[in-house]
C-alpha positions in Angstrom: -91.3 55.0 -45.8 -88.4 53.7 -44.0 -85.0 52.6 -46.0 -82.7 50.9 -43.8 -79.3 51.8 -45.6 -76.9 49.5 -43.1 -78.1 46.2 -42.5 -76.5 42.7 -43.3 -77.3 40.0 -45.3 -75.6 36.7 -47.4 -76.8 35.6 -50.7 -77.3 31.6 -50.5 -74.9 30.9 -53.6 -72.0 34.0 -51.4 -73.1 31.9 -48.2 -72.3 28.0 -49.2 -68.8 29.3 -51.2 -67.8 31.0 -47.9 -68.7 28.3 -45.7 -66.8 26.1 -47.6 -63.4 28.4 -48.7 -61.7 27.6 -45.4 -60.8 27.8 -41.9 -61.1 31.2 -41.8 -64.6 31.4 -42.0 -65.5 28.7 -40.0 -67.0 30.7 -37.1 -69.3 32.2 -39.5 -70.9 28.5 -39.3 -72.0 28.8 -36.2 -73.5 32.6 -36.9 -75.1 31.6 -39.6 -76.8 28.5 -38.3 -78.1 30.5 -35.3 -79.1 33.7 -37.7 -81.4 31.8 -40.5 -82.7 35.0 -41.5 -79.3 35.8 -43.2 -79.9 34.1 -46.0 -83.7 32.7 -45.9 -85.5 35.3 -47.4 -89.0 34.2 -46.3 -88.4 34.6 -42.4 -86.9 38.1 -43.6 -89.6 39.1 -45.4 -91.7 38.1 -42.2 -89.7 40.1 -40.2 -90.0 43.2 -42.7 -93.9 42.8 -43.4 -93.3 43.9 -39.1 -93.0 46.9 -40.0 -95.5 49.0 -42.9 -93.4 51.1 -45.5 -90.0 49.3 -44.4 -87.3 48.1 -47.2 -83.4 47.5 -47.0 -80.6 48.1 -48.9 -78.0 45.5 -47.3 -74.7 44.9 -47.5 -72.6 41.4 -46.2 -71.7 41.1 -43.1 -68.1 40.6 -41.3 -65.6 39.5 -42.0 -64.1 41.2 -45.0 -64.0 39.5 -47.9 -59.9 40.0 -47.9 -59.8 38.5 -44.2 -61.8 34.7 -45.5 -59.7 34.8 -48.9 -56.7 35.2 -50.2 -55.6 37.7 -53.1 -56.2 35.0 -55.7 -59.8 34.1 -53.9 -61.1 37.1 -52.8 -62.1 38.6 -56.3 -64.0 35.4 -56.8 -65.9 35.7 -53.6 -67.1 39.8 -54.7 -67.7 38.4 -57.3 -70.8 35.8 -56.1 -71.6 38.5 -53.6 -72.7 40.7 -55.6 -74.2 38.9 -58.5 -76.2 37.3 -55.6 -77.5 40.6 -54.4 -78.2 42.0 -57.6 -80.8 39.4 -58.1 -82.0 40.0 -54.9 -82.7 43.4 -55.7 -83.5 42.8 -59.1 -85.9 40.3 -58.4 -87.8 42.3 -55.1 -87.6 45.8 -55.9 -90.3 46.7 -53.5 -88.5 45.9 -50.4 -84.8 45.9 -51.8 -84.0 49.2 -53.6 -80.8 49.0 -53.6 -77.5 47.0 -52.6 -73.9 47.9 -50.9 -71.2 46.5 -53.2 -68.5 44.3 -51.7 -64.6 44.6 -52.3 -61.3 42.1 -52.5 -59.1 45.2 -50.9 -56.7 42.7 -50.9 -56.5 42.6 -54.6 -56.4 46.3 -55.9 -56.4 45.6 -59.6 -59.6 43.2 -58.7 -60.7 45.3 -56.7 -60.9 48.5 -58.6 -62.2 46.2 -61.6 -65.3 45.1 -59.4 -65.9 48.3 -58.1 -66.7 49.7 -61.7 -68.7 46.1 -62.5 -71.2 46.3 -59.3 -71.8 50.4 -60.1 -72.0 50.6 -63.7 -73.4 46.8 -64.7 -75.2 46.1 -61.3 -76.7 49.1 -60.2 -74.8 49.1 -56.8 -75.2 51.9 -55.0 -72.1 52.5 -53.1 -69.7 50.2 -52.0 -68.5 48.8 -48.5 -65.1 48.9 -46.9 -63.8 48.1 -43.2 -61.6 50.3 -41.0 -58.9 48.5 -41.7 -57.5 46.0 -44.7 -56.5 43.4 -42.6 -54.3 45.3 -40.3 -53.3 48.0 -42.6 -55.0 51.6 -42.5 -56.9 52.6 -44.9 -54.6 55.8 -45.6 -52.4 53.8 -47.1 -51.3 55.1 -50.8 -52.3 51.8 -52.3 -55.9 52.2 -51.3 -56.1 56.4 -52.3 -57.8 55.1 -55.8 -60.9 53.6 -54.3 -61.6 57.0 -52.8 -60.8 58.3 -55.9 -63.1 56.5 -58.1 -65.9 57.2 -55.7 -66.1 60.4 -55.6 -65.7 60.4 -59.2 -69.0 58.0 -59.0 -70.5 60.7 -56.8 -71.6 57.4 -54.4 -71.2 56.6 -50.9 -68.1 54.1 -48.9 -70.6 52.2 -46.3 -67.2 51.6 -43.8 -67.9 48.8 -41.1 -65.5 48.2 -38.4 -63.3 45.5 -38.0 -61.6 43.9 -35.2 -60.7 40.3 -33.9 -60.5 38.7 -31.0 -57.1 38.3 -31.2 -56.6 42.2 -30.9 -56.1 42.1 -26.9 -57.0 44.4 -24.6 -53.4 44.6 -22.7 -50.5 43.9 -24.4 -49.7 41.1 -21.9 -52.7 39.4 -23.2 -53.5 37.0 -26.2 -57.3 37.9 -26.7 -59.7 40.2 -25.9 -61.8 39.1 -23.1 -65.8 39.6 -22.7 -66.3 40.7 -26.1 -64.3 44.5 -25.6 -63.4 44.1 -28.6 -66.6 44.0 -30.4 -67.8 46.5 -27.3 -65.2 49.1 -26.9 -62.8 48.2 -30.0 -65.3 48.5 -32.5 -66.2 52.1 -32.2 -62.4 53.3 -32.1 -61.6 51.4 -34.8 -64.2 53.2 -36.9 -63.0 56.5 -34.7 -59.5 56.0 -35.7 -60.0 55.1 -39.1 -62.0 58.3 -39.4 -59.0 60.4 -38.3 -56.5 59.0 -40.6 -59.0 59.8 -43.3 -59.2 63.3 -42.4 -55.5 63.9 -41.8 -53.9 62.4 -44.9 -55.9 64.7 -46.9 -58.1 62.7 -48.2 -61.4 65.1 -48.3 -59.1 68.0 -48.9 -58.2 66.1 -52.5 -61.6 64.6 -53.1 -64.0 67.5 -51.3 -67.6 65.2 -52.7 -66.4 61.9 -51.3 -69.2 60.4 -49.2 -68.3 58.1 -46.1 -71.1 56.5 -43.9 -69.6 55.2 -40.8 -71.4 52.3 -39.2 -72.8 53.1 -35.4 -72.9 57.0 -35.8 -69.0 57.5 -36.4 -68.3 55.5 -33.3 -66.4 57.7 -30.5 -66.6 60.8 -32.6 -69.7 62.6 -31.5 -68.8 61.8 -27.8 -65.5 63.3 -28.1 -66.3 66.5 -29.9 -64.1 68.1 -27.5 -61.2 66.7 -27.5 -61.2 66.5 -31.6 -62.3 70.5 -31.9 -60.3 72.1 -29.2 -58.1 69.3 -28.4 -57.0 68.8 -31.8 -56.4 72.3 -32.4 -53.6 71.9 -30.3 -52.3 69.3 -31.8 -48.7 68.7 -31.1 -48.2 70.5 -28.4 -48.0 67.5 -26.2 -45.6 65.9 -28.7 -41.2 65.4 -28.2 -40.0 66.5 -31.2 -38.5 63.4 -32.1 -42.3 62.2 -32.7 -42.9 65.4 -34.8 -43.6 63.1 -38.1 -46.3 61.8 -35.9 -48.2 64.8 -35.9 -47.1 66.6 -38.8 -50.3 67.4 -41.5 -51.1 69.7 -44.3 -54.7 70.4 -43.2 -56.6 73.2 -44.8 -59.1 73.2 -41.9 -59.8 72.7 -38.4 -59.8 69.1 -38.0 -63.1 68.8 -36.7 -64.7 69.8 -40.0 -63.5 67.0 -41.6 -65.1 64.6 -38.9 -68.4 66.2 -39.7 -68.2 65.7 -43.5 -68.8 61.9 -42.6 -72.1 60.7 -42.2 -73.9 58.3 -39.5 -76.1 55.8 -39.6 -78.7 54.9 -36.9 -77.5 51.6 -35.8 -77.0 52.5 -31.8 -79.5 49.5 -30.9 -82.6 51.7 -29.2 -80.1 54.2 -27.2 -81.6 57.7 -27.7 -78.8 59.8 -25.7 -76.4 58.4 -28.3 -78.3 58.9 -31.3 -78.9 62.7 -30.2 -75.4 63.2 -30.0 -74.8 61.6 -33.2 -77.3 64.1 -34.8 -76.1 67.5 -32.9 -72.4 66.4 -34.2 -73.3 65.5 -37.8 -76.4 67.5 -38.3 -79.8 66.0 -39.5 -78.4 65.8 -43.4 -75.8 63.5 -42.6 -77.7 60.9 -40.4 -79.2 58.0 -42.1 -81.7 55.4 -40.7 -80.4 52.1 -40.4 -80.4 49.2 -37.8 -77.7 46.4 -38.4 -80.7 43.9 -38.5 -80.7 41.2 -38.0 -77.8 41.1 -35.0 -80.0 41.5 -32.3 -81.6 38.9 -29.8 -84.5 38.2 -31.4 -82.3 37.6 -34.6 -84.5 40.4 -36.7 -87.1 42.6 -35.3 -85.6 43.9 -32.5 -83.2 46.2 -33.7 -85.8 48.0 -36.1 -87.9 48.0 -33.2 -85.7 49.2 -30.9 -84.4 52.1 -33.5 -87.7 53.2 -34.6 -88.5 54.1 -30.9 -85.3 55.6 -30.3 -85.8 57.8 -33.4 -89.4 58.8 -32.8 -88.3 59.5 -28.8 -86.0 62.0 -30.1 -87.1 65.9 -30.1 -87.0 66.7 -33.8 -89.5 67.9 -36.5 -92.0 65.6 -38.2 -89.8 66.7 -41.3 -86.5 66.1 -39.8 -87.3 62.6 -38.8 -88.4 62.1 -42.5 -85.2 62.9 -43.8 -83.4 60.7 -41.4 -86.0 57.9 -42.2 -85.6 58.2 -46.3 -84.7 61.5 -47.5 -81.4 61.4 -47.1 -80.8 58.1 -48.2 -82.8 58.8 -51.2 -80.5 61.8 -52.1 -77.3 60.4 -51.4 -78.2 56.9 -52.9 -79.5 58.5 -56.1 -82.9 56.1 -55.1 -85.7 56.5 -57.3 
């Protein structure tokens, strides 16, 4: 078996209420027209069917809910979504186990509200968050209760990263140009949001909280060096007029608190990558998925390409079970 715990889907009824809030989503039209499988079931299940023994448990895709509505519009929006993939899973248990609930972070009262609804009345099991609430880090005090109330649900955050066009590559610049920021600004984003995590003491005050980071925790495996020994010397480099910049009340090295995140799969076929996801989070905390359907062939190609890159790697029959399903099983609380 084969659980695919970060891929990306649209409920019709989420779909058409999106498409038709506003502007803001109106280059999801064009994603949308060009990636049927989004919200036709029937060429999904043709692209699962593929692949013996394969089932998903999705999540929406970008944007964030809080980025296409407003703080009056966004609850409704969580809302549809999750009803809509509730009945999804409800009504095709064999290849949906399970669903990723989405948030209004824009609305915390909502928010927190619909949290507790997609758990407790819809069997959701975790919930999905983006690396930043548009523009604002996730550190922030306001957000601290989400974290909070998941690890008092003892169920994973599924973070994606997020970051426009508009975030240019040089100041100088209005936009980001040949997609870097997708390429490039994508994997600090996740990086960064990682670090703020770790250093406002975040896992120190809730020590079970369970974050998987999309794409194998972006930069962080690459750069184990410069977060272990580099960050040990953490300030060292700094003025001391920028010593509020650095100052933290850590109770560990900050590497360890990298590693208590987990990864997913989702590196498009790229063994190398993947290996060093797994040497810096360890087999337990690596998770199959493949951020279907995003690829070329708008489906298959990405589970493809990511069950060869896991079966290339040099692991135990056993090991690659647990990345395939057994950890997904034991941190989803699947049946």
């Amino acid at each position: 078996m084969k659980i695919d715990i970060f891929c990306h889907i649209f409920p019709k009824s989420f779909s058409d209420r999106m498409l038709a809030m506003s502007e803001r989503a109106a280059y999801m039209q064009k994603r949308v027209r060009e990636i049927p499988v989004m919200t036709d079931l029937e060429q999904r299940f043709r692209i699962m069917d593929q692949f013996p023994g394969y089932q998903q448990v999705f999540c929406l895709a970008s944007p964030p809910l809080e980025a296409i509505g407003d703080s009056k519009s966004s609850p409704e929006l969580a809302r549809i979504a999750n009803d809509g993939m509730a009945e999804l899973v409800a009504k095709h248990p064999d290849r949906f186990p399970g669903f990723v609930a989405s948030l209004p972070l824009n609305n915390m009262d909502a928010c927190m509200k619909e949290l507790d609804r997609a758990i407790q009345q819809l069997g959701a099991r975790g919930v999905q968050i983006f690396s930043n609430v548009n523009g604002r880090p996730l550190d922030e005090p306001e957000f601290r209760p989400l974290f909070e109330r998941m690890a008092a649900h003892d169920l994973p955050i599924w973070m994606h990263p997020s970051r426009p066009a508009t975030f240019a590559d040089y100041p100088v610049e209005k936009k980001s140009k040949f997609e870097m920021w997708w390429v490039f600004g994508w994997p600090y984003e996740t990086s960064i949001a990682m670090a703020r995590i770790a250093f406002t003491g975040i896992f120190d005050a809730f020590p079970n909280l369970k974050i998987i980071t999309h794409h194998t925790g972006g930069m962080a495996p690459y750069f184990e060096g410069r977060i272990g020994p580099g960050l040990d010397q953490l300030g060292v480099r700094t003025p001391e007029e920028d010593g509020d910049l650095v100052k933290h009340n850590l109770k560990r090295r900050p590497l360890d608190y990298f590693r208590m995140f987990y990864g997913d799969t989702a590196l498009f076929g790229a063994v190398a990558p993947l290996e060093c996801g797994v040497s810096f989070f360890g087999l337990d905390h690596i998770l199959f998925a493949t951020d279907m359907p995003f690829d070329p062939e708008k489906g298959p190609g990405f589970i493809r390409e990511t069950i060869r890159a896991i079966e290339a790697m040099s692991i135990a029959p056993a090991d690659r079970a647990k990345i395939y399903e057994g950890n997904a099983r034991k941190l989803l609380k699947l049946d």
